[in-house]
C-alpha positions in Angstrom: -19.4 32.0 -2.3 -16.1 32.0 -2.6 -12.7 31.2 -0.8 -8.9 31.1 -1.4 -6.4 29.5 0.2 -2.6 29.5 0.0 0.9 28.1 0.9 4.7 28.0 0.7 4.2 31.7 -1.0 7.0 34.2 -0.3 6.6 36.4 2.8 4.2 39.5 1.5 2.9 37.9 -1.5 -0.5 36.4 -0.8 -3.6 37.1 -2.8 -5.8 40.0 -2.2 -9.3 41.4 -3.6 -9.7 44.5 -4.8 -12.0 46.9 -4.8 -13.1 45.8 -8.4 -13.5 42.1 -7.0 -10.4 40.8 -8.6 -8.2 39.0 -6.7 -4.7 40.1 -7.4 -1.5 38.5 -6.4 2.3 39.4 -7.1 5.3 36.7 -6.4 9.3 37.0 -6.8 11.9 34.3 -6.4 9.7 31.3 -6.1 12.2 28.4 -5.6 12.4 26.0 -8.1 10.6 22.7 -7.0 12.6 19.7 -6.5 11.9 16.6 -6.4 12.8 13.5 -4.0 12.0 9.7 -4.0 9.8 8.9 -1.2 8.5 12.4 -0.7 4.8 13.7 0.4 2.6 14.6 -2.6 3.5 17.2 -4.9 0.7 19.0 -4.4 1.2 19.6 -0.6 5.0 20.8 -1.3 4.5 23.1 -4.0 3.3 27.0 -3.9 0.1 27.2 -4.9 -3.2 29.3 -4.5 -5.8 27.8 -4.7 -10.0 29.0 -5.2 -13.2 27.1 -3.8 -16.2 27.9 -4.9 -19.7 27.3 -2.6 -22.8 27.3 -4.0 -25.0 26.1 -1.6 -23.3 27.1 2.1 -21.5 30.4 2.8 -21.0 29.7 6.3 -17.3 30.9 6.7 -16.8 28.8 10.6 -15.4 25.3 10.0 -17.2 23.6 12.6 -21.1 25.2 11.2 -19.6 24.1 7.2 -18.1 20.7 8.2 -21.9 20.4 10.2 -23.9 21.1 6.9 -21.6 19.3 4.8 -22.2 16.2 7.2 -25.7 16.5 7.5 -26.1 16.8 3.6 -24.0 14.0 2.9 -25.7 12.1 5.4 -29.0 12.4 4.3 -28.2 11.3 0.9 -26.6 8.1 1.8 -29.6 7.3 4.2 -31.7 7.8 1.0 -29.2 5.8 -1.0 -29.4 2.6 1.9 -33.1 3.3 2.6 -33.9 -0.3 1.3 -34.3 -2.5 4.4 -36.9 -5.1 3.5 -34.7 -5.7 0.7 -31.3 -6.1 2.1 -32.8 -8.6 5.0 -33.8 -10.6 1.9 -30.4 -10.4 1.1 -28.5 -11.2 3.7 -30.5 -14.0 3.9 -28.7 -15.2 1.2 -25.5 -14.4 2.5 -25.3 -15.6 6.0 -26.5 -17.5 8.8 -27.9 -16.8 11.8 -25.5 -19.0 13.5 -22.4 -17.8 12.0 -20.0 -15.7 14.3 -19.9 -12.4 14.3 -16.8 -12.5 12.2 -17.6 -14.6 9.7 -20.8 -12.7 9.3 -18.9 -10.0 8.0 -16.0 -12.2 5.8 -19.4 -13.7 4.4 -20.6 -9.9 3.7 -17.5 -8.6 2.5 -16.8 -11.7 0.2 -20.1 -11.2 -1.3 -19.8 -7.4 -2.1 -16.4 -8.2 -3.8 -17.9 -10.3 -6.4 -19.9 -7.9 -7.6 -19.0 -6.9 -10.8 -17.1 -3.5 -10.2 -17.6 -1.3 -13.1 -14.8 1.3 -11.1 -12.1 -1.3 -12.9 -13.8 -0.9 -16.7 -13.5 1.4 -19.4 -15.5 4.2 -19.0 -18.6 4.2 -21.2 -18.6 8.0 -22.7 -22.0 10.0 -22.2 -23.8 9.0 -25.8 -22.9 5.0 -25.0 -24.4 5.2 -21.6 -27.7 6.8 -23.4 -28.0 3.9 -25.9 -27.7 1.3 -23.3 -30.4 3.3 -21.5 -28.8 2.7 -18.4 -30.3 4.4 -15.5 -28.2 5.8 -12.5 -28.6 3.0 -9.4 -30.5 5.3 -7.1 -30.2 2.8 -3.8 -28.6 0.0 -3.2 -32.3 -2.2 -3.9 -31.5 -1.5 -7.6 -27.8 -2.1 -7.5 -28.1 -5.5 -5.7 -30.8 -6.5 -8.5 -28.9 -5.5 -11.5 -25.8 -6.8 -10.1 -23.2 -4.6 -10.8 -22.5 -0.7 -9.6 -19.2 1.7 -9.4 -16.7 1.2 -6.1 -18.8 4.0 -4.0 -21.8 1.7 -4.6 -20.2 -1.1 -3.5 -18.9 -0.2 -0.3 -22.3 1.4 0.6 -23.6 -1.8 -0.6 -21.1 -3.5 2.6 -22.6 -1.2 4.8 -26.2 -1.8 3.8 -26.0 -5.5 4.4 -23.8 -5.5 7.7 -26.6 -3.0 9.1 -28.9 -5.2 8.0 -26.6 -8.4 9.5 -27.1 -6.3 12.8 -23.8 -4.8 13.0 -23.3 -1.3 14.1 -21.7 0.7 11.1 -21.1 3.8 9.8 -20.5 5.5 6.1 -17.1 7.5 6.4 -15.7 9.9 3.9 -12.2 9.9 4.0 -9.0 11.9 2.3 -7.5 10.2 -0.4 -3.5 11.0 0.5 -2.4 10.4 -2.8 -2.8 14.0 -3.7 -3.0 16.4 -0.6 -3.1 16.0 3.2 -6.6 17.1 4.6 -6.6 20.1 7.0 -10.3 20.9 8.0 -10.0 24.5 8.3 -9.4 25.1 5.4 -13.3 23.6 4.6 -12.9 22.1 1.1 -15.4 19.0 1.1 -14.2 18.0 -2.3 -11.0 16.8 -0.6 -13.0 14.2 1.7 -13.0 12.0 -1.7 -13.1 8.3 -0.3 -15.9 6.3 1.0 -15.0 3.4 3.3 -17.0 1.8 6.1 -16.4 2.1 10.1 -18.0 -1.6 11.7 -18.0 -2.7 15.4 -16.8 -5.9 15.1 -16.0 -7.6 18.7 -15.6 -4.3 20.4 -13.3 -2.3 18.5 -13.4 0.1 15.0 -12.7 -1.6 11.7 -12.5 -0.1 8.9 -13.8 -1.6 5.4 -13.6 -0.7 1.3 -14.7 -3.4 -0.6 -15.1 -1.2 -3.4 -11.5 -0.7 -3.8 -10.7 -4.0 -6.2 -8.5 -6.7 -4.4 -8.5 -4.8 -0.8 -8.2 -7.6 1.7 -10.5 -8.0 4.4 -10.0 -5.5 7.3 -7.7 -3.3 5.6 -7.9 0.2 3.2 -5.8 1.2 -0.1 -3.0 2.5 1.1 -4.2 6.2 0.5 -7.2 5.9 3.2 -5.1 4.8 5.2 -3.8 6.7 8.3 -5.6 9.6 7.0 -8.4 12.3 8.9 -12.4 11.3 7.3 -16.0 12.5 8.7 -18.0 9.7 10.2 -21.6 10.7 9.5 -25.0 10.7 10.8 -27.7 12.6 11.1 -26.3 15.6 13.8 -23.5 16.0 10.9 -21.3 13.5 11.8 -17.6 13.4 13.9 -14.1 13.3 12.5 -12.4 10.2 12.8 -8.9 8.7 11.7 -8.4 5.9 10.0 -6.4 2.8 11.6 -2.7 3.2 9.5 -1.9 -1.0 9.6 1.7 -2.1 11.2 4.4 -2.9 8.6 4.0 -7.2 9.7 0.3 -6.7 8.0 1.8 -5.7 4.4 4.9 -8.4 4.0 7.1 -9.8 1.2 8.4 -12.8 2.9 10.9 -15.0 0.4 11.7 -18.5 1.4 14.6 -19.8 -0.9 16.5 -23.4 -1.3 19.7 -22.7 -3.2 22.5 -24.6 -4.1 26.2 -23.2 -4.9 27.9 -25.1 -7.7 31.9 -25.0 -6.7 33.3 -24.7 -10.4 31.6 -22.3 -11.3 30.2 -19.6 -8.3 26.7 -20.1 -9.8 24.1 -19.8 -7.3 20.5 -22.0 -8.0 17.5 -23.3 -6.7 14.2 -22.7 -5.9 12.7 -19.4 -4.4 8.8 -18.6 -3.2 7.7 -15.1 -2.1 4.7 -14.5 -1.0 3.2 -11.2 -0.6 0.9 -10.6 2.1 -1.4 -7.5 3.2 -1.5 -4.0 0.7 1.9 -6.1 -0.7 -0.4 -8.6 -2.6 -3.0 -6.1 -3.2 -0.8 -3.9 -6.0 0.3 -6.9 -8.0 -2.9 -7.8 -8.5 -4.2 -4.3 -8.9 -2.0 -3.3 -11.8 -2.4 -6.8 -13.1 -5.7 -6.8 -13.1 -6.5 -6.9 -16.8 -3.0 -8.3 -17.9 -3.3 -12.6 -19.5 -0.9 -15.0 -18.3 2.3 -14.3 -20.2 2.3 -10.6 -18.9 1.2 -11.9 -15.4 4.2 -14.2 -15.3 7.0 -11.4 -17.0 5.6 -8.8 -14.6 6.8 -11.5 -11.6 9.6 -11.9 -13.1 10.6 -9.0 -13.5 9.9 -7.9 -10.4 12.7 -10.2 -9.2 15.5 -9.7 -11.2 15.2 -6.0 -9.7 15.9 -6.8 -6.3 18.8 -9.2 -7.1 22.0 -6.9 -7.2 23.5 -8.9 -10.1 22.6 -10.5 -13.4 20.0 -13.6 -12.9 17.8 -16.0 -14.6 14.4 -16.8 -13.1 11.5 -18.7 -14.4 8.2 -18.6 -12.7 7.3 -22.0 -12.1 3.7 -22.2 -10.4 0.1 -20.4 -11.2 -0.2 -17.7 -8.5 -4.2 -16.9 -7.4 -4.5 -13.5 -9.3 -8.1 -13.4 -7.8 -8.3 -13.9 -4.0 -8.3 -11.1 -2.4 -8.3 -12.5 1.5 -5.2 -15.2 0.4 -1.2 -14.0 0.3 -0.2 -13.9 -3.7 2.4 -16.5 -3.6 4.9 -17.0 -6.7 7.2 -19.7 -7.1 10.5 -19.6 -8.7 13.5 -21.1 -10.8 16.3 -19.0 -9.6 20.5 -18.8 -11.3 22.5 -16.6 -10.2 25.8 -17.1 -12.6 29.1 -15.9 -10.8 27.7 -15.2 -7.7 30.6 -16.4 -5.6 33.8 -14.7 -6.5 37.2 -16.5 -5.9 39.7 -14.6 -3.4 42.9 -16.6 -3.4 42.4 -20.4 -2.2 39.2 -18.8 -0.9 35.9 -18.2 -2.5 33.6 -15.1 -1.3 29.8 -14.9 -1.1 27.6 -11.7 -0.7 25.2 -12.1 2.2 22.5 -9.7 0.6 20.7 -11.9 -2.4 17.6 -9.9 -3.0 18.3 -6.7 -1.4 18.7 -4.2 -4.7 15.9 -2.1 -3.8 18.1 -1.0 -0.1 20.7 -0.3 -2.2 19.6 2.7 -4.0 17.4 4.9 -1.5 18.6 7.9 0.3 22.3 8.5 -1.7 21.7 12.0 -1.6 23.8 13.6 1.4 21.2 16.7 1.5 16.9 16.7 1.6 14.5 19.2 1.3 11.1 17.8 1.7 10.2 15.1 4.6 10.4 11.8 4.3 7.2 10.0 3.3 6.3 6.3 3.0 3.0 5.1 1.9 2.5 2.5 4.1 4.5 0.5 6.7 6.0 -2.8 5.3 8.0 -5.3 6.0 10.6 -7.6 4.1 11.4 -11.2 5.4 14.1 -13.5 4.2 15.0 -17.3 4.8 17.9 -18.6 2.5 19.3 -21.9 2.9 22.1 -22.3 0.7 24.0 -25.7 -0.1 27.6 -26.3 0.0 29.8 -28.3 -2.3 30.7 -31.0 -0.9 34.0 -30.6 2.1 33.5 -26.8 1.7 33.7 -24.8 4.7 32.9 -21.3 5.9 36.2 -19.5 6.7 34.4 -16.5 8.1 31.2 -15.3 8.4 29.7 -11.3 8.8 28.3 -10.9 12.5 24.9 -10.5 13.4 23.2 -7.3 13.2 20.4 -5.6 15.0 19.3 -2.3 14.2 17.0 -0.7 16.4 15.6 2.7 14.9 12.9 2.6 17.0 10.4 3.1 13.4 12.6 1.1 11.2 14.0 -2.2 12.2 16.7 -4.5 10.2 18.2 -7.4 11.4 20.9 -10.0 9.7 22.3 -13.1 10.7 24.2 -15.8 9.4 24.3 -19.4 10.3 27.0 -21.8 9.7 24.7 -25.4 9.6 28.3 -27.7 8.5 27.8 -28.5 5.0 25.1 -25.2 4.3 24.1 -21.9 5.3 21.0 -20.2 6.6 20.7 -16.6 5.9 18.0 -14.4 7.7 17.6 -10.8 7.2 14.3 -8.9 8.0 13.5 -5.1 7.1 10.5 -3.2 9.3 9.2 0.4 8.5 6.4 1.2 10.8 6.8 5.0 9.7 4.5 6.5 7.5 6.3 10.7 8.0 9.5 11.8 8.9 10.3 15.8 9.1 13.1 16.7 6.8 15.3 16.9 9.7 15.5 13.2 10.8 17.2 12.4 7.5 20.6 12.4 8.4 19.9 9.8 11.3 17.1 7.8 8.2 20.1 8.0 5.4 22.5 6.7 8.5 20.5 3.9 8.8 20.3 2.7 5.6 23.9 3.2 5.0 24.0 0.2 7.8 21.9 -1.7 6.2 23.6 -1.9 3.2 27.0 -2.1 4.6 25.3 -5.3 6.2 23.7 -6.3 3.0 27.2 -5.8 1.4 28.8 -8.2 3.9 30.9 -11.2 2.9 31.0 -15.2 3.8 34.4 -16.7 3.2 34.4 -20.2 2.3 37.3 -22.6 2.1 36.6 -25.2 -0.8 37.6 -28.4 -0.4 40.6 -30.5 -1.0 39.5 -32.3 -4.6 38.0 -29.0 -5.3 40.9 -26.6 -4.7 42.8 -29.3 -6.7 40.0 -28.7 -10.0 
């Protein structure tokens, strides 16, 4: 059988079949596309046709195709888990009986993560695979024995041994967001692309991928996230939404002990950021098969772009690249040359350190597409910067406290006689905004850099002022 669908096409152009059994379509002035930083998937925003083909179901109601296509899938993961005598052995091995519920599951989920993941390796081509005479895993008896399997088999793996650890739990196939938002009706099961788990764990729905390398426990890539999925079983399963985690759960919180030399404006000390949640999940993602010395520029790196001014860092300390439960945390050798600037008898200080990123989002005046953030996140800082000795603060910005409702930023600055504490905290607990909220977003963010841009005036001392 087969189906088309269509969007964003001009008014009178949508694709027909003719009597011949072509499908014929004609389209004028088809804007151009444009594209926007922190927009929804390309794929949703452009005009596109596009053609599914059926070859086993030609039911044409969504609720009778979404029924077969749960039953079916069903029934092969049943046949893929249908090892129980095997997975009590296992879990055996795993847990014990007098462990908490909880820990049960970390125990579980630990265990599965482990596992070699073959998801993460080059791909063996076709002709390799037949010389290592390597058989497809067929259930999750054989994958447990030979010790390694692809992501899918992995998190079917999870939910294997938690059934078996007496949890209830549930396979799930859920929409990968990367590339197009899932609309049902429009009954294309090749978009339900993700597996993750559904467990009852102390009364309430959690959601589980070990599969997905470095995922920490309780939470989902970023992409499964929020998103629409079929839980099955054997009636054909029930559509379900995944949990979308609150912008606290994915943190960068940097913790910093500077000092400012009075002869020459430099700012330096020592800085540690640790990255908490899906924030600690991508480092170690896309560092995954990087050694030390690219582990270490990549950090680095990473930090001179949020400083808003030439800098010289040096990691100092061996962050866990392989714990996938446990914050990354980096430590860091931080100069800052110049970074107070001399006004007179006075000397000025920027109040926003490591806030480059704020800085260039949202410029343009105008938008076209909604606004679209992959997950909620928060950023946390906690500066403490020394004085010169006798310097004092002349002036100091006042405290902010945006309330957006969604987006949250807050800024204060404390005057401690003989230092200064900064605190400034960004929240986004947004993941889509329609295109017509953007003046008030773009508003925002013009505040928070005006407060980012904020100055401290500080009167130097007497022997100073006399250098």
């Amino acid at each position: 059988m087969l189906r088309w669908t269509w969007q964003r096409l001009p008014p009178g152009s949508e694709p027909k079949q003719g009597p011949d059994g072509i499908v014929r379509m004609e389209a004028t002035n088809v804007p151009a596309f444009q594209t926007e930083d922190f927009m929804p998937p390309a794929n949703e925003l452009k005009s596109r046709v596009d053609f599914v083909y059926e070859d086993d179901f030609t039911a044409r109601e969504p609720e009778k195709y979404w029924k077969h296509v749960g039953k079916k899938s069903n029934d092969y993961l049943e046949s893929f888990l249908g090892k129980r005598k095997a997975m009590d052995a296992a879990i055996a091995e795993i847990v014990s009986p007098s462990d908490a519920p909880e820990v049960k599951l970390r125990k579980i989920y630990d265990r599965v993560q482990s596992i070699r993941n073959t998801t993460y390796e080059v791909q063996k081509t076709e002709q390799e695979e037949k010389r290592a005479k390597e058989k497809p895993v067929e259930n999750v008896e054989e994958l447990w024995k030979r010790g390694y399997g692809n992501g899918t088999q992995l998190t079917w793996l999870f939910l294997a041994l938690a059934r078996s650890a007496g949890f209830e739990a549930y396979g799930c196939w859920v929409s990968d967001r990367r590339e197009y938002f899932f609309v049902p009706q429009t009954m294309e099961s090749r978009k339900l692309n993700s597996n993750v788990v559904v467990v009852k764990l102390n009364g309430r729905d959690v959601y589980f991928d070990p599969g997905a390398a470095f995922t920490p426990f309780g939470m989902l890539t970023w992409s499964e996230t929020g998103t629409q999925g079929l839980r099955l079983d054997k009636d054909g399963g029930s559509w379900i939404r995944t949990t979308l985690p609150q912008s606290s759960e994915s943190k960068i919180v940097r913790n910093a002990r500077l000092k400012l030399n009075g002869d020459t404006g430099d700012l330096e000390g020592k800085l540690t950021i640790t990255y908490a949640g899906l924030e600690g999940m991508y480092p170690r993602l896309e560092n995954r098969n990087a050694d030390e010395v690219e582990r270490k520029k990549f950090l680095e790196e990473e930090l001179k772009e949020q400083i808003p001014a030439a800098a010289e860092v040096e990691l100092t300390n061996k962050p866990d690249w392989a714990n996938s439960e446990a914050p990354l945390v980096a430590e860091f050798d931080v100069k800052i040359p110049g970074w107070a600037s001399s006004a007179g008898k006075r000397a000025v200080v920027p109040v926003g350190i490591f806030t480059a990123a704020e800085k260039r989002i949202f410029e343009h005046a105008n938008r076209v597409h909604p606004i679209y953030f992959r997950y909620p996140f928060e950023k946390a800082d906690d500066i403490t910067i020394e004085l010169p000795s006798g310097w004092q603060t002349s002036s100091m910005p006042k405290p902010q406290a945006q309330d957006g409702h969604v987006i949250v930023y807050n800024l204060k600055v404390e005057d401690n006689k003989g230092s200064l504490r900064l605190t400034r905290k960004l929240s986004v607990d947004v993941l889509i905004l329609e295109e017509k909220y953007y003046p008030a977003l773009r508003n925002f963010f013009q505040i928070v850099r005006s407060g980012d841009e904020e100055q401290i005036v500080l009167q130097p001392g007497t022997a100073t002022s006399s250098n």
